[in-house]
N, CA, C and O atoms as a GROMACS GRO file, in nm:
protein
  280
    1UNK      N    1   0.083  -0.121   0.000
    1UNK     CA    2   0.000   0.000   0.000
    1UNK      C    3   0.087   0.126   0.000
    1UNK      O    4   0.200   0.132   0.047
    2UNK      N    5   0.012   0.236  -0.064
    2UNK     CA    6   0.086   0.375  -0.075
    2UNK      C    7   0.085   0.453   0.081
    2UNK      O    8   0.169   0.540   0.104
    3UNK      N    9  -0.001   0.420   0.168
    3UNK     CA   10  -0.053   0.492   0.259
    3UNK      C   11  -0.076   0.338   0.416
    3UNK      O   12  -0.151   0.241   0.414
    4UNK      N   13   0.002   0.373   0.500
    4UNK     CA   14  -0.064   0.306   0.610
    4UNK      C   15  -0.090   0.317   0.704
    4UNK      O   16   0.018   0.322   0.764
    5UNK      N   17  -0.175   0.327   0.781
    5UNK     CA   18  -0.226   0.438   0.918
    5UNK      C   19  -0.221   0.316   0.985
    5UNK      O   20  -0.266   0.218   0.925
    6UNK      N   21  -0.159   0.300   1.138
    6UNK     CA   22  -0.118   0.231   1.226
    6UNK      C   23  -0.169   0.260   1.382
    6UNK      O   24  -0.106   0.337   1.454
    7UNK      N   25  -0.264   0.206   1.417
    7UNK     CA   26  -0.307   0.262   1.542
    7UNK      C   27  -0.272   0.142   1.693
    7UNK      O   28  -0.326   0.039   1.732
    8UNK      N   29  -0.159   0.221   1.737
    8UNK     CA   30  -0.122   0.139   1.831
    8UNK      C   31  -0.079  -0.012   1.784
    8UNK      O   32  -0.030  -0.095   1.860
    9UNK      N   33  -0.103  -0.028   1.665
    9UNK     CA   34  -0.038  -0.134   1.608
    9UNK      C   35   0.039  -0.234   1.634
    9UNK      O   36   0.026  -0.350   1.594
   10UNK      N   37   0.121  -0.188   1.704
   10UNK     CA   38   0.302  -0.251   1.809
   10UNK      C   39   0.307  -0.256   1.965
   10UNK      O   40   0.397  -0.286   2.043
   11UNK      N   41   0.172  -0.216   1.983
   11UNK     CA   42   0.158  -0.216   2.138
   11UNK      C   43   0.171  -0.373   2.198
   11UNK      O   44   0.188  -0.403   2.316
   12UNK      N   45   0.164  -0.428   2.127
   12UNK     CA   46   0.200  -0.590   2.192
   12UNK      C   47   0.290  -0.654   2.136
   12UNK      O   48   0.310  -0.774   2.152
   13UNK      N   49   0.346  -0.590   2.075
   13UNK     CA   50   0.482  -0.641   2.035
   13UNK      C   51   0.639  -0.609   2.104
   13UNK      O   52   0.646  -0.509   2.175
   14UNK      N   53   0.745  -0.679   2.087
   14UNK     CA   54   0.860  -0.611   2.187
   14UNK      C   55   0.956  -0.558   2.111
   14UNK      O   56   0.980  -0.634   2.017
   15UNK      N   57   1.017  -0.470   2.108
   15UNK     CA   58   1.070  -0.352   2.068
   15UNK      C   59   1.169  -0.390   1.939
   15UNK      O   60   1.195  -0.317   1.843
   16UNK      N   61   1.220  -0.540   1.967
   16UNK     CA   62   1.256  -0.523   1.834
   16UNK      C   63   1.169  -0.591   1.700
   16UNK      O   64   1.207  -0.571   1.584
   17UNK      N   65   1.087  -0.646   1.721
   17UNK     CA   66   0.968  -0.640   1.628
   17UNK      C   67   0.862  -0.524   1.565
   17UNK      O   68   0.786  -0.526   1.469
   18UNK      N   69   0.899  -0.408   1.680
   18UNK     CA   70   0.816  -0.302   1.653
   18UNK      C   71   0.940  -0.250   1.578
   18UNK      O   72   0.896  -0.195   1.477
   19UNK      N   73   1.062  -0.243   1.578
   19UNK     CA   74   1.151  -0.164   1.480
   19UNK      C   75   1.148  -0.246   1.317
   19UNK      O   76   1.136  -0.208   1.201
   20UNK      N   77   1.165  -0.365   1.381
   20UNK     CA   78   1.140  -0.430   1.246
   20UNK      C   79   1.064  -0.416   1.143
   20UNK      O   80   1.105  -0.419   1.027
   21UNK      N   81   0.910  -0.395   1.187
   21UNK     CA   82   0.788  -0.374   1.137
   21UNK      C   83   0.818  -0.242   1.076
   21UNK      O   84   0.833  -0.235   0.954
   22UNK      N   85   0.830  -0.123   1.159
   22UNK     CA   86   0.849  -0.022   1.108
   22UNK      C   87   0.960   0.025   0.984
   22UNK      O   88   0.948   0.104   0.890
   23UNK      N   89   1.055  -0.050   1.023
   23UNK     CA   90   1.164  -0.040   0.923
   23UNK      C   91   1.152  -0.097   0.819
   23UNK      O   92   1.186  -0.037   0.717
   24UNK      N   93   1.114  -0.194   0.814
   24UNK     CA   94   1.060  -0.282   0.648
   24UNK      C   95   0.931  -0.168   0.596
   24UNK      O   96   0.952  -0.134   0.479
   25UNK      N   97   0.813  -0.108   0.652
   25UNK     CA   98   0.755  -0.014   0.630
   25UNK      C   99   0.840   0.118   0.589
   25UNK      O  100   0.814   0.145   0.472
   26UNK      N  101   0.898   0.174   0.624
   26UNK     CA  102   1.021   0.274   0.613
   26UNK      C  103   1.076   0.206   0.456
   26UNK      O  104   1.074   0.277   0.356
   27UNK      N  105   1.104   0.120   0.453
   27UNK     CA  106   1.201   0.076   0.329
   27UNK      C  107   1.094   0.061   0.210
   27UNK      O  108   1.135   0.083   0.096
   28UNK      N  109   0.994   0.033   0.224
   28UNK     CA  110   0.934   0.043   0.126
   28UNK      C  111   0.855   0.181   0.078
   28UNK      O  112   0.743   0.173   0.028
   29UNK      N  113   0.894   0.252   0.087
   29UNK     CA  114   0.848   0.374   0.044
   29UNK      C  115   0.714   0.424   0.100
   29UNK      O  116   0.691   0.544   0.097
   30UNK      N  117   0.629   0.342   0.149
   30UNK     CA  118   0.491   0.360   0.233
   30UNK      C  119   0.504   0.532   0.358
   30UNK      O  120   0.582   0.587   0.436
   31UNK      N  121   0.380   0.546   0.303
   31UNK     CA  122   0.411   0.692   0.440
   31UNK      C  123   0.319   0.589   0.518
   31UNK      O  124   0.235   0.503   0.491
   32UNK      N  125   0.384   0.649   0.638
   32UNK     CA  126   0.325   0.588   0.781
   32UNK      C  127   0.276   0.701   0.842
   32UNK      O  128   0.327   0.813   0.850
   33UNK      N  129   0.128   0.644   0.899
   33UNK     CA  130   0.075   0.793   1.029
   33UNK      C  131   0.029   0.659   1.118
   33UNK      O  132  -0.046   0.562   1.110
   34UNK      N  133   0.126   0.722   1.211
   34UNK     CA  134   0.080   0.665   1.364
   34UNK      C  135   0.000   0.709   1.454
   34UNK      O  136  -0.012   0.827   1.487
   35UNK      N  137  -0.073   0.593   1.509
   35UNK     CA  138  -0.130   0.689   1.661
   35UNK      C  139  -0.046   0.576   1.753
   35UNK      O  140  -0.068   0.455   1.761
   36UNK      N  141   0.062   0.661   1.823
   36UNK     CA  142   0.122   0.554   1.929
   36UNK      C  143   0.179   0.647   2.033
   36UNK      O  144   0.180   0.770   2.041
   37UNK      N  145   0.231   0.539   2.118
   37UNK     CA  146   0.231   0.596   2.296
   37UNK      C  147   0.379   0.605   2.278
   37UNK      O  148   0.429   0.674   2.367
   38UNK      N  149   0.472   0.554   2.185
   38UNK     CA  150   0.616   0.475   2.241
   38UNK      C  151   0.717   0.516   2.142
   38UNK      O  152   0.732   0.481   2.025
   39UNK      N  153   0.797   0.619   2.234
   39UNK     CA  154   0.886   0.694   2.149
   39UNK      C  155   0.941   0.685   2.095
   39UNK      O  156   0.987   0.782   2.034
   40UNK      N  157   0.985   0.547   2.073
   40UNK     CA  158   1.064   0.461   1.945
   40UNK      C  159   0.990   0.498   1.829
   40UNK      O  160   1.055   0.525   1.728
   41UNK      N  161   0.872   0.504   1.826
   41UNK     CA  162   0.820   0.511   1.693
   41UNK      C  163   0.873   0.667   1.616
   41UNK      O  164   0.869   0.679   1.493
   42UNK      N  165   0.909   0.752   1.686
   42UNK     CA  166   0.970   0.878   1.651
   42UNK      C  167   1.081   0.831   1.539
   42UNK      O  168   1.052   0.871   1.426
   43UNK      N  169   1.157   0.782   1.544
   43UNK     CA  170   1.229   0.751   1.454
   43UNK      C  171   1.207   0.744   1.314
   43UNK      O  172   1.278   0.786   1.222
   44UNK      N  173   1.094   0.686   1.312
   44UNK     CA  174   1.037   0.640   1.132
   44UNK      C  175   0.940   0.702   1.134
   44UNK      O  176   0.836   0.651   1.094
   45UNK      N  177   0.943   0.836   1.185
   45UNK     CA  178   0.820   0.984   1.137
   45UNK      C  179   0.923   1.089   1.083
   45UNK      O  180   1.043   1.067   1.095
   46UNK      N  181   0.878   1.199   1.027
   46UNK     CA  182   0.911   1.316   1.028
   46UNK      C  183   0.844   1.439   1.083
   46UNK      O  184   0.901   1.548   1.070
   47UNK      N  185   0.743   1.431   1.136
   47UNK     CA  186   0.644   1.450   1.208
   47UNK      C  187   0.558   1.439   1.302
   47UNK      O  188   0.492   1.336   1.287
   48UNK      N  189   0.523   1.508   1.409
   48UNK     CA  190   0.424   1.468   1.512
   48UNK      C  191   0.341   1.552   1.491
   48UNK      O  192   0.377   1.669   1.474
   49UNK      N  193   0.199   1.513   1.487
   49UNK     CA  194   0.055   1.611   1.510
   49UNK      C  195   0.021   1.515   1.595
   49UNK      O  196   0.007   1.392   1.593
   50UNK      N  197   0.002   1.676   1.732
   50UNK     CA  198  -0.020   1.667   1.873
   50UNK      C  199  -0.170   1.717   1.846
   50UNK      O  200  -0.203   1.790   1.752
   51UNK      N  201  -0.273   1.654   1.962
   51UNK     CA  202  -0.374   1.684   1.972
   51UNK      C  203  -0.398   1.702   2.061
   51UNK      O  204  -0.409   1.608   2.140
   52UNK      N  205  -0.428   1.870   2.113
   52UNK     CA  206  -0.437   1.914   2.282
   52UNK      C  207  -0.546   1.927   2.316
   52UNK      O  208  -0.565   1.966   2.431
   53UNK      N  209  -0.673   1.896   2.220
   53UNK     CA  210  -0.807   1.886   2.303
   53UNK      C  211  -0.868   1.992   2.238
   53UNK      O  212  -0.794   2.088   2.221
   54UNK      N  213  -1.035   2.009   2.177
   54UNK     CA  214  -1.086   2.131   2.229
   54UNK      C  215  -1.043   2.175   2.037
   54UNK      O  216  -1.018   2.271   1.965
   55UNK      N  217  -1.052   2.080   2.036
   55UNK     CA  218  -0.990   2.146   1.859
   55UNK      C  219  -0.873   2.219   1.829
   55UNK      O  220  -0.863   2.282   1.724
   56UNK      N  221  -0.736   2.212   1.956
   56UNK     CA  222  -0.661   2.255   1.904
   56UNK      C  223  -0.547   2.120   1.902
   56UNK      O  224  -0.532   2.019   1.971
   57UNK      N  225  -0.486   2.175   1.797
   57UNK     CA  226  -0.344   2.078   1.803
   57UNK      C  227  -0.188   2.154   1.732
   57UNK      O  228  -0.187   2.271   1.692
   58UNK      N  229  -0.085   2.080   1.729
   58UNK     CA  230   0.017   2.157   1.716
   58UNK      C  231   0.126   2.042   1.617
   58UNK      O  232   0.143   1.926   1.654
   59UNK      N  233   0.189   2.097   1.491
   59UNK     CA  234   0.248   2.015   1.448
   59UNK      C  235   0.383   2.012   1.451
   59UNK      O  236   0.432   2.106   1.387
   60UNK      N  237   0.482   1.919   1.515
   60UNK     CA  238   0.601   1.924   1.552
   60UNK      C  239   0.728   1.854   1.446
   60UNK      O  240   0.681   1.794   1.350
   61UNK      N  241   0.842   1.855   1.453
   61UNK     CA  242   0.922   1.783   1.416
   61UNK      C  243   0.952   1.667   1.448
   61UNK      O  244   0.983   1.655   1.567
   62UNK      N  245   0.953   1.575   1.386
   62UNK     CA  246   0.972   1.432   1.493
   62UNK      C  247   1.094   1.400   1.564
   62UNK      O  248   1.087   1.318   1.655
   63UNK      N  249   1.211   1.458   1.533
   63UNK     CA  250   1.311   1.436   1.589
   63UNK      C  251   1.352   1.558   1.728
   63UNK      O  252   1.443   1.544   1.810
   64UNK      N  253   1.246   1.683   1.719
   64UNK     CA  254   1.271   1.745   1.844
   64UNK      C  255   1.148   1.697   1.955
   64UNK      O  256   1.139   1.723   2.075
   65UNK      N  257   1.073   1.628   1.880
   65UNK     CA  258   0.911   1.595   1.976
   65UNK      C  259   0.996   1.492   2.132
   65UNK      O  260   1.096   1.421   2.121
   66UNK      N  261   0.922   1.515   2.256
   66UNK     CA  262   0.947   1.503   2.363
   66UNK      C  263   0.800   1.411   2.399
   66UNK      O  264   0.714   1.500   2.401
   67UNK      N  265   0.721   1.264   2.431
   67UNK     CA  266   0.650   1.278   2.484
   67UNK      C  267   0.638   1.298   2.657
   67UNK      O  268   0.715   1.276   2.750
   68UNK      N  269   0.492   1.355   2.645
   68UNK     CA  270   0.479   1.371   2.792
   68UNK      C  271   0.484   1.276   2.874
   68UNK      O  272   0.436   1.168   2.840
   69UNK      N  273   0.546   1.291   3.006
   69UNK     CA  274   0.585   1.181   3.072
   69UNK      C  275   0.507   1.135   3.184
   69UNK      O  276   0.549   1.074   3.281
   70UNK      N  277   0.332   1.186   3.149
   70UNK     CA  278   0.233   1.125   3.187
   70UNK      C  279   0.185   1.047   3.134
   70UNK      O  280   0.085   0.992   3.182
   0.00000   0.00000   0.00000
């Protein structure tokens, strides 16, 4: 596929299966949009769109994005 939206996807998987996954995704030219908790996934984005509630949100760089540590 040209397009693959991933929601929590890797949440039961262990970290190096979730790189794996992602990286064979990454290699094939596929854009990836995540919805995930786990900052590894930063790696194989270029992007974060944050959603602060209330209809606002904020779009970041993926390599300066920080998640919150709640």
């Amino acid at each position: 596929p040209r397009i693959v939206i991933l929601d929590e996807a890797t949440s039961a998987l262990d970290a190096a299966n979730e790189a794996a996954l992602y990286q064979r995704l990454k290699d094939s030219d596929t854009i990836l949009i995540s919805i995930a908790h786990r900052p590894a996934v930063l790696a194989y984005h270029t992007q974060v769109l944050q959603l602060k509630g209330d209809g606002a949100w904020a779009l970041h760089k993926a390599a300066d994005y920080q998640f919150d540590a709640d």
